[in-house]
C-alpha positions as CSV (number, residue, x, y, z in Angstrom):
1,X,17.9,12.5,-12.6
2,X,15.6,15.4,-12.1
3,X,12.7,14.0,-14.1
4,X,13.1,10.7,-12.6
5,X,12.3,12.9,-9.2
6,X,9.5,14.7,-10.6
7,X,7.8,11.8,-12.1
8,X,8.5,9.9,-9.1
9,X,6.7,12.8,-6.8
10,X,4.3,13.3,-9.7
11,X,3.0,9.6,-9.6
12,X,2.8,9.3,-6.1
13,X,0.6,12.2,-5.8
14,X,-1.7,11.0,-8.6
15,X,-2.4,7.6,-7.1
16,X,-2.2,8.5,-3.3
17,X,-5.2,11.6,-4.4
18,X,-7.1,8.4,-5.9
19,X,-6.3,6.1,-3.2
20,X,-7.8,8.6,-0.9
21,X,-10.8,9.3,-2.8
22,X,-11.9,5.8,-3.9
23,X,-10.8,4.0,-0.3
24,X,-10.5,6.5,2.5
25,X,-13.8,8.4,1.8
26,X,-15.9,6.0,0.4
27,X,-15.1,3.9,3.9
28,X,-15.8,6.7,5.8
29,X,-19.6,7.1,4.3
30,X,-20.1,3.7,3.9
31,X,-19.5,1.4,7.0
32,X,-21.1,-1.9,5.5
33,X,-18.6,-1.6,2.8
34,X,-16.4,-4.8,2.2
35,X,-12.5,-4.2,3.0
36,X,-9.7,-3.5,0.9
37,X,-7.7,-6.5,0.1
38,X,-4.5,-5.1,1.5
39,X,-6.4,-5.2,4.9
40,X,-8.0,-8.5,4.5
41,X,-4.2,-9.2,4.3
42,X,-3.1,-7.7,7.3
43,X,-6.1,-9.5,8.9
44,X,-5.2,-13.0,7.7
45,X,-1.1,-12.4,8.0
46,X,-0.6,-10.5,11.6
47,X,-4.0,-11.4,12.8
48,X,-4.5,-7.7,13.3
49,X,-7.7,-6.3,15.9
50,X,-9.7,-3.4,13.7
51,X,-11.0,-2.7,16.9
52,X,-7.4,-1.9,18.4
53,X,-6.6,0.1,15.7
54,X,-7.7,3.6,14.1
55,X,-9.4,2.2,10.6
56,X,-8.6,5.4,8.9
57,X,-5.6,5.8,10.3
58,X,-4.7,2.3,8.2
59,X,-6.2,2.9,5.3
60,X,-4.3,6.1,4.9
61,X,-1.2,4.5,5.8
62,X,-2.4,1.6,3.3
63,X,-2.7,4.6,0.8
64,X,0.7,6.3,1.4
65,X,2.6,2.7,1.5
66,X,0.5,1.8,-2.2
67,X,1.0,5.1,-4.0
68,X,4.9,4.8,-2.8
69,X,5.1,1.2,-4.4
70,X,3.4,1.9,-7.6
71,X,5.5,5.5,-7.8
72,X,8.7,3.5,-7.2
73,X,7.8,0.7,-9.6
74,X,6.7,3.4,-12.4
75,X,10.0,5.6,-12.1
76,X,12.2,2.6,-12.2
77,X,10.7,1.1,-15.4
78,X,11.0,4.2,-17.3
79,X,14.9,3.6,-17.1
80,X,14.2,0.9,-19.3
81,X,13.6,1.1,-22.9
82,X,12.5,-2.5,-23.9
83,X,8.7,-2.8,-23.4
84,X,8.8,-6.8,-22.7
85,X,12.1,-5.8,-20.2
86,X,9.4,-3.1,-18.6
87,X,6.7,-5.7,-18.3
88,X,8.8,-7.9,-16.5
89,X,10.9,-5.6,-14.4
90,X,7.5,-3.9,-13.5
91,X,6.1,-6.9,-12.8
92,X,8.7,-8.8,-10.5
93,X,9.2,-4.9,-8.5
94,X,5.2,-4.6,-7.6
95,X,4.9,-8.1,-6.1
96,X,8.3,-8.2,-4.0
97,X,7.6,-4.6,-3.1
98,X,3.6,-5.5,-2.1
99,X,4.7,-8.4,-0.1
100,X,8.1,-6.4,1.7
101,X,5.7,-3.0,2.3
102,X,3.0,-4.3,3.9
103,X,5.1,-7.0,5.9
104,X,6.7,-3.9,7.4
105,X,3.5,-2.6,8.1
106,X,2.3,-5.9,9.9
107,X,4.8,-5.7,11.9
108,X,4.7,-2.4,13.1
109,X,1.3,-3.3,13.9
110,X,1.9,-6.3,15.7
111,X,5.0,-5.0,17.6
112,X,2.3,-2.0,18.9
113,X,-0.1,-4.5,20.1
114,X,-2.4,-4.2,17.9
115,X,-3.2,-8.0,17.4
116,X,-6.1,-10.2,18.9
117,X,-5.4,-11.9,22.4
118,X,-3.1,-14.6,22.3
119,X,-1.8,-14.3,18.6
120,X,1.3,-12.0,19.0
């Protein structure tokens, strides 16, 4: 159970440091730079306003919410000892938790007010 933790709190600090190096800074120097698709997402889903919302503010909370899924998905399929079982497991777990995390995160958005005028 311990090393389940400590890989669990290992992972997640692996990929939220590179989340936050290859998305959160590089947006911050470079404002031309095309969106992440997880915000493209949010966009398209809960029609949310960028110009409501702090953009770093989201992407850090798009890191955090990412680095928990893929942490989550990693310590779970290490339970498993079958490598096609993994694969699958891993597999079905990202996408359901993708599409559940950043619903969440929609609406939280949406219920704030963050969306454009006449879409909430």
């Amino acid at each position: 159970m311990l090393e389940e933790v400590i890989l669990f709190i290992l992972t997640f600090l692996l990929i939220f440091i590179i989340y936050e190096l290859f998305l959160v800074r590089k947006a911050k120097k470079d404002k031309r730079r095309k969106r992440p698709v997880e915000v493209n997402y949010l966009i398209g889903k809960f029609n949310i306003d960028l110009d409501k919302i702090n953009y770093k503010r989201l992407l850090n909370i798009i890191s955090a919410v990412s680095s928990f899924d893929i942490s989550l998905v990693v310590t779970i399929v290490s339970l498993f000892e079958n490598f096609l079982l993994q694969l699958l497991v891993g597999f079905v777990l990202i996408m359901l938790l993708i599409i559940v995390s950043y619903d969440i995160v929609g609406r939280i958005y949406k219920k704030k007010g963050c969306c454009k005028n006449g879409k909430n």
